[in-house]
Each structure stands twice: as C-alpha cells, then as structure tokens.
N, C-alpha and C positions, 0 to 999 in steps of 0.2 A: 353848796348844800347837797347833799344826800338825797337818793331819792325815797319819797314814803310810800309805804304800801298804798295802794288803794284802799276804799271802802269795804267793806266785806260784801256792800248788797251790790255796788260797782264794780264790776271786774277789769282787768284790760280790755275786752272786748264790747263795753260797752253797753246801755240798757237804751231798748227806742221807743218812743213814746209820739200817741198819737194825739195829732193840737188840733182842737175843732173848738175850743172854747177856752173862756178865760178861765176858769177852774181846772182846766188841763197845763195851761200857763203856768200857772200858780203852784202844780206839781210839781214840773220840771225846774222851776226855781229854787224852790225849798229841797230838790234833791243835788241839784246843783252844786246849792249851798252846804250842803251835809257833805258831799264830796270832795268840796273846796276846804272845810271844817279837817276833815278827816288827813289830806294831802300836806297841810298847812299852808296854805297860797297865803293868809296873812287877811286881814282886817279889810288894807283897799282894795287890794288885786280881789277879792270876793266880792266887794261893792260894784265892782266894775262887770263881776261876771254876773253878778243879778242883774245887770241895765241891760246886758248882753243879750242874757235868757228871755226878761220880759219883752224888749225889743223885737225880737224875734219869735214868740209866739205870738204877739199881738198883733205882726206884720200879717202872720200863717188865720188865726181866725178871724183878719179883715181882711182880703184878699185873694186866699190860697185854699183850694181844695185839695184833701187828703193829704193835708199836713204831716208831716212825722219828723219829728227830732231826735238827732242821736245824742245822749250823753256818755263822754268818756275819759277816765285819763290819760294824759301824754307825759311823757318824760326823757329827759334825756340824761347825760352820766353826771351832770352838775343841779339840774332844777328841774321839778314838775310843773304840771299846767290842769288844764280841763279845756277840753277840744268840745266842740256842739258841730251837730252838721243839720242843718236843716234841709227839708226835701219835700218840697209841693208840686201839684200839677196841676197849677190856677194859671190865671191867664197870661204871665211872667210880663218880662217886658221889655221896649226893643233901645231902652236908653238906660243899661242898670247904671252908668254911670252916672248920669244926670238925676235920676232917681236917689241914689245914694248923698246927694248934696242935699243939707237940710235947706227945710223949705218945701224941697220938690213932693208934691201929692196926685194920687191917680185918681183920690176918690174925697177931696174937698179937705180932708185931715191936714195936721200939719205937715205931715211928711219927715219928720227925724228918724225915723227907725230906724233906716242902714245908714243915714250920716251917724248914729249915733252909735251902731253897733260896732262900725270902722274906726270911728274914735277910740271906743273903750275898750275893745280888743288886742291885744298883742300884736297878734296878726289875721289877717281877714282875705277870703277872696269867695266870688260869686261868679256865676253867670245864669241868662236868662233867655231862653228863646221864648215868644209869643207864640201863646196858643198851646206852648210844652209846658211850661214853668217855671220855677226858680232852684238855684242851689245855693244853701248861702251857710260859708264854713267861715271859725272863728275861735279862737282859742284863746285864753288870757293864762298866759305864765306868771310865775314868781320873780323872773327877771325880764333883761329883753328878750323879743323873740331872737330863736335859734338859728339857722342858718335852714332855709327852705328844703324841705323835704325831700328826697329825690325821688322817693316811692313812698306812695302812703295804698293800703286798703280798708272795704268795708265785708263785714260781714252783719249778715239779718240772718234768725234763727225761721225754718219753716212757722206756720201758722201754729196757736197751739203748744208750741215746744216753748222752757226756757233758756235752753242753751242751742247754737247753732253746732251742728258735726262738721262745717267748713270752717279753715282755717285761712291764714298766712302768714308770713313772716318775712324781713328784710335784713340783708346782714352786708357788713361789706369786710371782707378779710382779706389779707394779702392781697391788695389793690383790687380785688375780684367784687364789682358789683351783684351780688345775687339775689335772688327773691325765688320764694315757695309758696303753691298756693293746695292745699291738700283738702280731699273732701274725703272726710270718715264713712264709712262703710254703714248706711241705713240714717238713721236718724237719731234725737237722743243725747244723753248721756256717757252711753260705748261710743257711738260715733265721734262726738267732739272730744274722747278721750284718746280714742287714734290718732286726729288731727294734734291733739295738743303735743301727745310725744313723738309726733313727726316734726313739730315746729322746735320741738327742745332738744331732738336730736341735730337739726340744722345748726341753729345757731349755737349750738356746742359743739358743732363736728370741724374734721378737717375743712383746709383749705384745699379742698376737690374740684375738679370739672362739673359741671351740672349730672355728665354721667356717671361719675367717682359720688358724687351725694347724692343721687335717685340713688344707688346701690347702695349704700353708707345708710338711708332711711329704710331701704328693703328689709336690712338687717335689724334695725334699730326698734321698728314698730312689730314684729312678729309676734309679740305676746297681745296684740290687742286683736281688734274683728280688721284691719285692714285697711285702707283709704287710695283711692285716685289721688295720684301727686305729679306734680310736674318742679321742675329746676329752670329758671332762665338765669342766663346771665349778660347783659349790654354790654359790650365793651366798643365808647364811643370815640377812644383811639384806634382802634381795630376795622370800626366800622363794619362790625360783627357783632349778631348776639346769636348764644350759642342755647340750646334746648334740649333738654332731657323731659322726656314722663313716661307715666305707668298709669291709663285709663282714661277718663272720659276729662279730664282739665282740658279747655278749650285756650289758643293763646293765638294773638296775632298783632303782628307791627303797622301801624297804623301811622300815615301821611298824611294832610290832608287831601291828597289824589289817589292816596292808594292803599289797599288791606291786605297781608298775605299772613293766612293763614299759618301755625307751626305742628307740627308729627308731634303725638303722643300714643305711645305703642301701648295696644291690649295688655292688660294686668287688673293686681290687686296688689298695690307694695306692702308686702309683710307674708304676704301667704302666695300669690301666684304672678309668674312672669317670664317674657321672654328674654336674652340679653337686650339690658340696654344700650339704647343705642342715642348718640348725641349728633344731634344735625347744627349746622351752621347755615345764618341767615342774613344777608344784607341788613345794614342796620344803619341809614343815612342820617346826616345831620336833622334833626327833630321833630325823626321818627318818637314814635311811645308805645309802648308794650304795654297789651290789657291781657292781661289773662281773667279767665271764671271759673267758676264750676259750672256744672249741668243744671244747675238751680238760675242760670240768667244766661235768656234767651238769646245765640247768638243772630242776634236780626237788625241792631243799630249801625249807623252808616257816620263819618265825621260828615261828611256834605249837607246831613240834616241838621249839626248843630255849629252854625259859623262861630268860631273862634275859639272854641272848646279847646281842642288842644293844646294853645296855647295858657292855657288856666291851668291850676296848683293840679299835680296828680291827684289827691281828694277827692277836687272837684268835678275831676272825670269820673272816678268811681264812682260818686255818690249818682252822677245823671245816667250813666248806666244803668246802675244798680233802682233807682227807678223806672228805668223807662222800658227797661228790659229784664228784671229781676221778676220772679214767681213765687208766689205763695203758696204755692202748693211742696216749695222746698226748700231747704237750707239754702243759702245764694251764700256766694264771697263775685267780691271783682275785689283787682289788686292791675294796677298803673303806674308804671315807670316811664321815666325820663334821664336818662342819664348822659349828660355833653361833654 
C-alpha cells in the first residue's frame, strides 16, 4: 500500500490536545477517527484505535494531572498508521507492568485500560516513575507493526501559536545513521517555515558528514529568517558519533552513569556563521543521543528516571519533553539509539 496524505487539519507534526475530561476524550476520538478516515487504516484497525484513544483518555481524567495527548500520523514506504503519545504528571506508578495486566486497579475500577490499550495497539510502550507520571505511546497501523524505531522525535508549538518553528528529521543514507533537529529563527509561521526547509533540504541532500550537511542546509535555507541546527550522526560500529551545529541546539550522549555534553558553534544557518566544524564523540554500547532546542530545559538527569533508557526512543522524548520542556516556547527533543 501506498502511503496517504494526511488530514488536512492533521499534519505530520501532529495536533496536542489537553484531557482533563471526558468531553476532551470524546475529541480526541472522533478526531482520531477522522484521521484514521482520511489515511484509510480500514473499518477494524479504526475500531481498534477508538478503544486506544478512549482508553487512554479515560486512564488521564481518572488518575493523571495535566494530561495532554498527542495525535499524529506515521508512515512508512508500504503502510500508514496513527501514532498517540500521552503525557501526564499524576502520581504514575511503580508496577506499569502489573498495572497494564487486566484486572489490575489503583483506585477500585476495573483496571483494563493499558491491558487494553497494549492489546489493541500495534505496538505499545510506557513507562512510569511515582510521584513524576506516566508516558504512554501506541500506534495502530494498517498492517503489522514495523521494525522498531531507531529515532523518533516530539515537537510542541510555544503557548498561543499553531504551528511550532522547531523541527526534526531522521534519515539513514549510505549506511549513515543521521538526524537533524533545527529551531527556526523567532516564532510562528516564518519560523517553522525555516525549519521546514531545513528538514527538506536534509532528507533530499547528499550523503554528507554531519559537517558536509550543516553546510549543505547553510546554503539551502538562505532565503528564509534562519534557524539553530545541529547534524548528529551514531555510528555504533565505529563506536563513534560524530556532530555538527550552528547555535543554540543542545545535544548529549547519555548512559545510565554518564552525560557528556556536544559543541555547537555560534551562528544563524542560512544567514551567519563560523566554518564548521565537526567533533567526534565516544559513542558506547547503549549509549542514546537527546538532542533539543532552547525550548526544553536542559536540567533532567537518567538516575531520576530508572529504566528509561532502556524504553522506545519516543518514550524518552515525550518524558523529556514534559518534565523539562517550556511554554513559554517552541520545544523539539529528538532521541536516538542506534546498535
């Protein structure tokens, strides 16, 4: 199968919607389903993602403060899907796996939610710390799920706006694992119009160094206002990732015992810069590459959330991208894993 456009009111990047009630539920479902409509997922695989959707907003306003759900679609070069990410900071919890087995309840209920959302899903992965919250991602495709992610990111648009100026992108060409995470120059409309054709100039460009494509996007976004960008790329034969940027993109390899930071040299790609320059980074057996924008605070630590890295890249974004993401501006996190 072919892949279908999206919705027109859905874009790639997705719409987030805040669950505090069952008439917010009830949203997200019926848009859900209009998305599912529009993509063609087909009669059951749509049946399946309403159990998905309600499930999970009904988990978020019985249990979870500042609920928020992301809707969006996914696709790969044979079949599409609709991906959901849910993101709370209710009291989470320190058994999600015993929780997830119907039956199990925290507060008298039956307790099927996440037995039921792991059933009807494609594919499904969460985690939960107490006292932080929950993350709980899940996607129903038109066939089987695909072969697991290697990098997935999130972006939220500042407060106010409806489009975010943070971008990303993942591509893998001539064996080269790479990923870009660009943040448009102010906020808006121009802004996510930089981002956008920094990401269209990536994944059409050569097959470059991380420094050969910061330069390659230098050139390529010039007619727009400008964006912070950065290039990583893992190479987990090499045991090397190697980094290129221009401005404020924050990036670091993360262990569970250890953080080191990566160089991104002052600029503006498109309008002003120094030569780039590409550094090279220890890159051990599974390690994970976060990068951000300036929009999410770099202040979270792995040691506060046991187990985490080992969960779907997604699922590191999205706990990120709560626990240290601002509203007061465009946010992107983007997490890789490549072995």
């Amino acid at each position: 199968m072919s892949p279908v456009a999206p919705s027109a009111g859905i874009g790639d990047e997705g719409v987030w919607f805040r669950v505090e009630s069952g008439s917010a539920g009830s949203t997200v479902r019926r848009a859900a389903e209009r998305l599912a409509a529009d993509l063609g997922l087909g009669d059951r695989r749509t049946a399946d993602l309403s159990i998905v959707v309600a499930e999970l907003a009904s988990n978020m306003v019985k249990h979870a403060q500042e609920g928020t759900l992301l809707l969006r679609p996914v696709r790969t070069s044979v079949q599409v899907g609709v991906e959901l990410v849910g993101i709370d900071s209710g009291p989470g919890m320190a058994d999600l796996a015993g929780s997830s087995r119907d039956g199990h309840s925290t507060t008298g209920t039956l307790g099927v939610g996440l037995g039921s959302i792991a059933r009807q899903a494609t594919w499904y992965d969460a985690h939960s710390v107490p006292g932080r919250g929950t993350v709980v991602t899940a996607q129903v495709w038109t066939g089987p799920a695909p072969e697991p992610a290697w990098a997935a990111g999130l972006t939220r648009p500042l407060t106010g706006e409806q489009v975010s100026g943070d971008g990303y992108a993942v591509r893998t060409v001539a064996g080269r694992h790479q990923v870009l995470v660009s943040d448009g120059l102010g906020h808006g409309p121009l802004a996510a119009a930089a981002s956008q054709e920094a990401r269209r100039a990536f994944l059409t460009g050569p097959a470059a160094s991380p420094a050969g494509m910061v330069e390659h996007l230098h050139k390529s976004i010039n007619h727009t206002r400008g964006a912070a960008l950065a290039v990583a790329e893992p190479d987990a034969a090499a045991g090397v990732l190697r980094y290129a940027g221009l401005g404020n993109i924050a990036g670091s390899v993360v262990t569970e015992s250890s953080r080191r930071g990566l160089v991104s040299l002052p600029g503006i790609a498109g309008h002003q810069r120094r030569q780039v320059r590409e550094y090279e980074y220890p890159y051990p057996a599974g390690a994970v590459l976060v990068m951000h924008s300036d929009g999410v605070v770099d202040r979270w630590q792995a040691v506060d959330y046991p187990g985490l890295l080992g969960r779907a890249p997604l699922v590191v974004a999205a706990t990120i991208l709560r626990d240290s993401g601002v509203r007061r501006d465009d946010a992107c996190v983007l997490v890789a894993r490549v072995r």
